[in-house]
N, C-alpha and C positions, 0 to 999 in steps of 0.2 A: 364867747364873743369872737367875734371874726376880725380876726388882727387885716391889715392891708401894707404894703411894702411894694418900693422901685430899686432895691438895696439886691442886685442880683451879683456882688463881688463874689468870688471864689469861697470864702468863706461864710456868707449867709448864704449860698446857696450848700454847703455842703453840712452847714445846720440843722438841713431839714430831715427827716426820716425820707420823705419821697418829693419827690417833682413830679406834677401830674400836668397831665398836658388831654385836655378835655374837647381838644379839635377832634374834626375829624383825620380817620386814618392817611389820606391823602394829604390833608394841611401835615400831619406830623412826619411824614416821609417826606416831605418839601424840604424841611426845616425844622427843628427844634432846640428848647433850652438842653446843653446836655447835658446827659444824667436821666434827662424826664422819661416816663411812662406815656404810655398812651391809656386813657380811659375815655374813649370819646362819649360821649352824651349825646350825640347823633353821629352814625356813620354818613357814610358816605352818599350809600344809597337814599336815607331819610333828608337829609341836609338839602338833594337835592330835590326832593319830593316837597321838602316844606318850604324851598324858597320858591319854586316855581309855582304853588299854591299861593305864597302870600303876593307873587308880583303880577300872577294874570287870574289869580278867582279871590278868592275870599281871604281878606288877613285876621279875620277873626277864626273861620276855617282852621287854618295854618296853625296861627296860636297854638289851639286847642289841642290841632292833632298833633304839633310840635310836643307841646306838656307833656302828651299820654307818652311818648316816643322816650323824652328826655327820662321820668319815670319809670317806666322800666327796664332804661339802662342800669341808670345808677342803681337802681336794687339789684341787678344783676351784679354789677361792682362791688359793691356792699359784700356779697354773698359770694362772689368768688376772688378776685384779683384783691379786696381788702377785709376778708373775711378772716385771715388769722391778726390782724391789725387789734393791739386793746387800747383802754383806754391811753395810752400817752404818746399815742403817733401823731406827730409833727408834720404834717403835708403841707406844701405848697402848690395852690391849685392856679392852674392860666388858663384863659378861651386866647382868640385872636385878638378882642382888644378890649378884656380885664369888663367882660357886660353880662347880658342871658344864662350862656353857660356856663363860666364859671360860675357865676352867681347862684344857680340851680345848684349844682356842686357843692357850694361850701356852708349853700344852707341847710343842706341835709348835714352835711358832716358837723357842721357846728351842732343840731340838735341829735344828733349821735354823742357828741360831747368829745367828740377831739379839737383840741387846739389848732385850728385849721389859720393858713393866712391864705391870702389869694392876691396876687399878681398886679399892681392898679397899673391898668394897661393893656396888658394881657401878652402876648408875643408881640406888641410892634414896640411893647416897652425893651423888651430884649433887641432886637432890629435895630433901633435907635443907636444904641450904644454899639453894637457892633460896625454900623454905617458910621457914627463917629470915630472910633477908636481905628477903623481901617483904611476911612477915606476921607475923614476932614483934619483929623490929628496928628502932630508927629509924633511917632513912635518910639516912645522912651526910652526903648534897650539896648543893650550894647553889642551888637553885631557883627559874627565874625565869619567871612564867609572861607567853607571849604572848598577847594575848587580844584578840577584836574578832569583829566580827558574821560570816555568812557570806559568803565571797564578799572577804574583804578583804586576800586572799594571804599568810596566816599560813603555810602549809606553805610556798610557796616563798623566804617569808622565812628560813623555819628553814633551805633549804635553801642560801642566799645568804649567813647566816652562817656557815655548817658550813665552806662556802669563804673563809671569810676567817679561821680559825681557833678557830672560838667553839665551845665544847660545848654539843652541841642533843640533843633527846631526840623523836623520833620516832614519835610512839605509834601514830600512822593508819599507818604503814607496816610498825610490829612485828605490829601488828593485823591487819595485809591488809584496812583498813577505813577509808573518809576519816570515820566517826563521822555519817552522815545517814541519812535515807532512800534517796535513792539513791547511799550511799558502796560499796556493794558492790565487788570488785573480780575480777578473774576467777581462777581456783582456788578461790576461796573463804579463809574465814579458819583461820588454825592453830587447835588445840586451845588449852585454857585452858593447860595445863600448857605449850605450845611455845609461847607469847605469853609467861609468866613467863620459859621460859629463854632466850627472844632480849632480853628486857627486863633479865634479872639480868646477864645477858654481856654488855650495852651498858654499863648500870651499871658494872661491875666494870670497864671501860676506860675510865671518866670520871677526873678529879682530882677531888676533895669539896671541896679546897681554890676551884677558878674556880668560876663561875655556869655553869649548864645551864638551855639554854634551853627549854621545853619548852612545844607548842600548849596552850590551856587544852581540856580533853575534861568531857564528864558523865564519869560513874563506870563508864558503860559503852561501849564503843567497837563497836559492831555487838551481837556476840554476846559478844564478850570484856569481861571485867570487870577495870576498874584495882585493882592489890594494893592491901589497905589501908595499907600503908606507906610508897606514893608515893601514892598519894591526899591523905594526912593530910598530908604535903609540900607534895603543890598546894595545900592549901588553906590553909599557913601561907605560902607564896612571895608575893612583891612580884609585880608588877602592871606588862608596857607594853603600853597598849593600841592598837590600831591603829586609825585613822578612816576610811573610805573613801566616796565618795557612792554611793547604791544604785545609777543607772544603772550605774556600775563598777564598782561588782560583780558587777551580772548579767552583764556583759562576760564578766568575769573566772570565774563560777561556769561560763557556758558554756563557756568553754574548757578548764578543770579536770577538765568531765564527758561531756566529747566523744564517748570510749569507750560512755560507758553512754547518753548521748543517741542513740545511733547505734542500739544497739535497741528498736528502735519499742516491741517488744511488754515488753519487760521497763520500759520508761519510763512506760510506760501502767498496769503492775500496782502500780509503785511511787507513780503518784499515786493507782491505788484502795486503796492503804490509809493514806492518810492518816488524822488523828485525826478522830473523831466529832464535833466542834465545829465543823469547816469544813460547813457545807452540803451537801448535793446537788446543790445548782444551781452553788455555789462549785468544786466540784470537779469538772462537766461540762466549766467551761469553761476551765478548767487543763489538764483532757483534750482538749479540743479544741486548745487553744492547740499541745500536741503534738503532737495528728495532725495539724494544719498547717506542722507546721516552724519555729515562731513560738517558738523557743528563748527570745530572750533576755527577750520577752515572758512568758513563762512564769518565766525565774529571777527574773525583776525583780516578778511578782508573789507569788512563793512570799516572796521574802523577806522582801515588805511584809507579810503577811497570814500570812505561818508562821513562818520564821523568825527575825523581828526579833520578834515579840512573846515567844517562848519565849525567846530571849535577856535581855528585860527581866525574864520572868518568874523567872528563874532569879534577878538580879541582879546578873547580872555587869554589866552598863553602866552601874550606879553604884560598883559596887567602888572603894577608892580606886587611883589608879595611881603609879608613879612616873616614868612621862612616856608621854605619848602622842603616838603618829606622826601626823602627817597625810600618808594617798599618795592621791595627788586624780587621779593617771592610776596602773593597777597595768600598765606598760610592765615590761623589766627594766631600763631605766634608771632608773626609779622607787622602785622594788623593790630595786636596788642603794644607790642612796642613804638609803634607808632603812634599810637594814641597816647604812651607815656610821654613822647616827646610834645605832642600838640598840648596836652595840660599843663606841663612845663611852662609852655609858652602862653599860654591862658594866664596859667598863675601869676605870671610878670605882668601881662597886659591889667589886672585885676590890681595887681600894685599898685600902679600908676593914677 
């Protein structure tokens, strides 16, 4: 029997043996439920062979050659991607909106005899709740932002408490973006809608009840934009901020951007677009400082003359806080003990 469900919480969806996602490979790079597989039931090129058949010739045509197309997919799938699958695989199947293909889908696997359910909805049932939960809803948790200049190991702090059991919120990495100029990372970054649904799934496996910790970001992260719902969050959360001396920083920003320092030429493009208010002469010799190899000379002036003033500008460095760190070397011993200290101060807030 073919079970049906809109129950996508963190734990029926972790239920399942698999999440099948029966779009095509285009819709599921867009967006997807995460966790899911891709098995589409028409690619890409077919999809668009059969809609351009059903809208300007024949929709009986279309049908037909659609079936043949949709058939031996799934036997392909059958026979390789769930061919070591026996009988007690639990799948959960979705098209775009829970009709044709899933349906094709789960009635083969129904009479294969696995306990199949399928998605009523399909993916706009997913959407829905991510579009509420980010931008109609207020945000139920309890928010605590990290904040401090560049260069002053806020991410690896996040990721030091993550290890010691704190709930942290990782936006530069749902992003595929550390949030600068040269934050770029390589793939590139998700879709706006696949930033929401890595952000709504991480959410939806917090407690609302502890504090989450989360880097402070502008409103937009490269190309990705924070939902207005955890924005308004950040902007109503408490405050630690971190202090670090610039020399160690630039230490520390060099080491952070290793990867992206390492290509010359992409290093070079990312200082010629800096903003219009640094000079031409300013920014020669920020280029030169890189084609010399004179790294840390270069972070240490970016973030006297760029990035510490845009930091003021904003206002966060007068923000009030509720305690701030000082890490005077950013070692991981350093870094460790500072994270002892921010749990410390978690675990009060958590009292309260």
């Amino acid at each position: 029997m073919i079970r049906r469900t809109v129950d996508l919480s963190p734990a029926a969806r972790d239920g399942f043996d698999a999440i099948i996602d029966v779009r095509s490979p285009a819709e599921f790079a867009l967006d997807h439920v995460p966790g899911a597989i891709n098995l589409p039931v028409l690619d890409d090129v077919q999809r668009a062979a059969v809609g351009t058949e059903y809208v300007q010739g024949s929709k009986f045509l279309a049908r037909r050659t659609g079936a043949a197309m949709v058939a031996r997919n799934i036997a392909i799938h059958l026979e390789q991607a769930l061919g070591h699958r026996d009988g007690s695989f639990r799948p959960l199947v979705y098209c775009w909106r829970g009709g044709q293909r899933s349906g094709a889908m789960v009635t083969v696997m129904d009479q294969v005899g696995w306990p199949v359910t399928v998605l009523e909805g399909g993916y706009q049932t997913w959407r829905r709740q991510v579009n509420a939960a980010l931008y109609d809803q207020v945000l139920p948790h309890r928010l605590v932002l990290l904040d401090g200049p560049t260069g002053s190991g806020k991410t690896a702090l996040l990721t030091a408490l993550a290890a010691r059991g704190g709930q942290t919120l990782d936006l530069e990495a749902l992003a595929a973006h550390r949030g600068s100029l040269f934050g770029a990372m390589p793939g590139g970054q998700p879709s706006q809608k696949a930033f929401e649904s890595r952000l709504y799934d991480l959410l939806s496996r917090l407690d609302p009840a502890r504090p989450v910790v989360v880097e402070a970001e502008s409103s937009k992260i490269g190309a990705r934009v924070v939902p207005p719902s955890l924005w308004a969050a950040m902007g109503a959360a408490p405050v630690i901020r971190i202090h670090s001396p610039v020399a160690v920083r630039a230490a520390r920003t060099v080491r952070d951007y290793a990867a992206f320092a390492a290509d010359a030429a992409a290093l070079d493009q990312a200082l010629a677009r800096l903003p219009r208010h640094h000079s031409r002469e300013t920014v020669a010799g920020w280029r030169a400082l890189a084609a010399g190899g004179e790294l840390e000379a270069l972070a240490e002036a970016l973030i006297v003359a760029h990035y510490d003033p845009a930091y003021r500008r904003a206002g966060r460095a007068v923000e009030p806080a509720i305690a701030t760190v000082a890490v005077e070397v950013l070692d991981e011993a350093a870094l460790a003990a500072a994270a002892d200290v921010i749990c410390a101060r978690l675990e009060r807030l958590s009292a309260r």
